[in-house]
N, C-alpha and C positions, 0 to 999 in steps of 0.2 A: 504493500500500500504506500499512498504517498508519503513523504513523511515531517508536512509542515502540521504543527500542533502535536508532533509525536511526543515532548514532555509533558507528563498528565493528563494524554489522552487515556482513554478508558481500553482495553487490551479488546482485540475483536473489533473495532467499531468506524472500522469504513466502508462504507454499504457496498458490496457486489464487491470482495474481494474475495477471494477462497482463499481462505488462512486452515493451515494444517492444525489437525485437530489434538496437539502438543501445544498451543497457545493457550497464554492464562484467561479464566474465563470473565467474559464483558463487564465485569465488575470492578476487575485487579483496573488500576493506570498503570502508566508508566513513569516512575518518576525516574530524578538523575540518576542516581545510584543503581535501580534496575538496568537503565536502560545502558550505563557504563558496562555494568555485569557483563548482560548480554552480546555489546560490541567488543568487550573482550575475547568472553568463551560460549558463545552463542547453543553449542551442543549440550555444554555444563549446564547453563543457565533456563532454557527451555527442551530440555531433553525430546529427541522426537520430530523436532520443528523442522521445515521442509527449506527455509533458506538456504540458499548455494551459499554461506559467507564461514569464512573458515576463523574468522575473528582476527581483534585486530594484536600485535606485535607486544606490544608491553600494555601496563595499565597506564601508563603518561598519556599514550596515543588513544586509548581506549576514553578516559576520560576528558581531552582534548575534544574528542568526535562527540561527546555524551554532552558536554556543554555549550558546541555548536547548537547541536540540532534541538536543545532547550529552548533556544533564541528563534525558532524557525516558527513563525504565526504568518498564519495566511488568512 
């Protein structure tokens, strides 16, 4: 899915995407810290999930990335 409003969006919640059913459910957001997790060890963090992303390099670059896309409002 896209991923402007991905800080503190709600997990599941862009209409007509087919999210693997290893994502948290439409309740969970996404805050910084998850979603740093996640751009680190994406396999770790949502076990299952169908992303081709192999995560990123260290956690500098991981939280780097995690506080961009905090900033991304569309």
């Amino acid at each position: 899915p896209h991923l402007l409003n991905v800080g503190g969006r709600k997990a599941r919640s862009v209409a007509d995407y087919d999210y693997s059913d290893a994502m948290p459910a439409p309740s969970e957001r996404w805050p910084a810290e998850t979603l740093q997790a996640f751009i680190l060890d994406p396999a770790k963090t949502v076990p299952g999930n169908k992303m081709d992303y192999m995560g990123a390099s260290d956690a500098a670059s991981a939280k780097a990335i995690a506080d961009y896309l905090m900033t991304l409002k569309g």
